[in-house]
N, C-alpha and C positions, 0 to 999 in steps of 0.2 A: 395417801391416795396413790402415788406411785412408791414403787417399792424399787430394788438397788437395780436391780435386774429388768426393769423396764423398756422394753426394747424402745417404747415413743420416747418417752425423755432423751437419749442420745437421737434420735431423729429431730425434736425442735430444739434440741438444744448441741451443735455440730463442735464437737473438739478441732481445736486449729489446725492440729496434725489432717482433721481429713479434710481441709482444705486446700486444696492443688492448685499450684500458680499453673500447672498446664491445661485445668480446666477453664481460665479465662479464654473469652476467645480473642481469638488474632488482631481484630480490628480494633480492638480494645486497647490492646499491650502498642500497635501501631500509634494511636493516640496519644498514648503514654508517651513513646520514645520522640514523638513529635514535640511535645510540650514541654520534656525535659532538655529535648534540643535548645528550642524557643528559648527555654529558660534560661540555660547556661549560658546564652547569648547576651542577654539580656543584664544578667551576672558579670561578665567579663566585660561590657560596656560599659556600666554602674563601675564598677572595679578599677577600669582605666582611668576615668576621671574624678574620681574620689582620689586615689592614691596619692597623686603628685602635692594634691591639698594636706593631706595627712603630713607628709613628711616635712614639708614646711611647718607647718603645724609645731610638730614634735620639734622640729628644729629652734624654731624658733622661744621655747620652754624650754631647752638643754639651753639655749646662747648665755642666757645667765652663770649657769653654773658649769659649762664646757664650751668655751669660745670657740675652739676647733670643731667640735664635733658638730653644735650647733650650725656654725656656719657652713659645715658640709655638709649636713642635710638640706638646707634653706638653697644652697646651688644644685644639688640633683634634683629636688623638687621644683626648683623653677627652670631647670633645665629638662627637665619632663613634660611640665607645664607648656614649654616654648618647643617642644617635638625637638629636642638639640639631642645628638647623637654622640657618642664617643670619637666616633670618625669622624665628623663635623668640626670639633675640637681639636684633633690632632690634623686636620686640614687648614684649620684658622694657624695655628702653630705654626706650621710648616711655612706659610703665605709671610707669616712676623718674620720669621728667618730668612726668609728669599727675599724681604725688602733690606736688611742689613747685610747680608750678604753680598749683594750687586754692587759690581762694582761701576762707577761713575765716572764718568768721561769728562 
């Protein structure tokens, strides 16, 4: 019924190529970039607080057969868990040191 040269068949039937991401309209592509905002957000919150579970996790499945390693995962994951900071740590340090330090009257 149609033959190769058809001009309707390329009409209901459109090659990718002639589809143009600059024929969407504006509001549309806005929508988009709004949702994938939304999204990513939404991602990076999800993300936060999964994480710190994962790595205890995992820590706690190496403690068996890597004591060290285990057990240093299980502290950055519960020191994630607990919002503890590196400088939090080396500020508790410092405080240990300033009480043996002092001298007493």
């Amino acid at each position: 019924m149609f033959s190769k040269n058809n001009p309707e068949k390329s009409i209901n039937n459109p090659k990718i190529e002639d589809l143009m991401i600059n024929d969407i309209p504006e509001s549309i592509t806005e929508k988009l970039d709004t949702n994938q905002q939304t999204t990513v957000k939404l991602v990076e919150k999800i993300s936060g607080i999964l994480s710190p579970y994962f790595i205890v996790i995992v820590g706690l499945y190496l403690y068996d057969n890597n004591f060290l390693f285990g057990t240093v995962l299980i502290l950055v994951g519960i020191f994630s868990l607990l919002k503890i900071s590196y400088e939090d740590i080396w500020q508790w340090i410092e405080k240990i040191k300033g009480l043996f330090n002092q001298d007493r009257i």
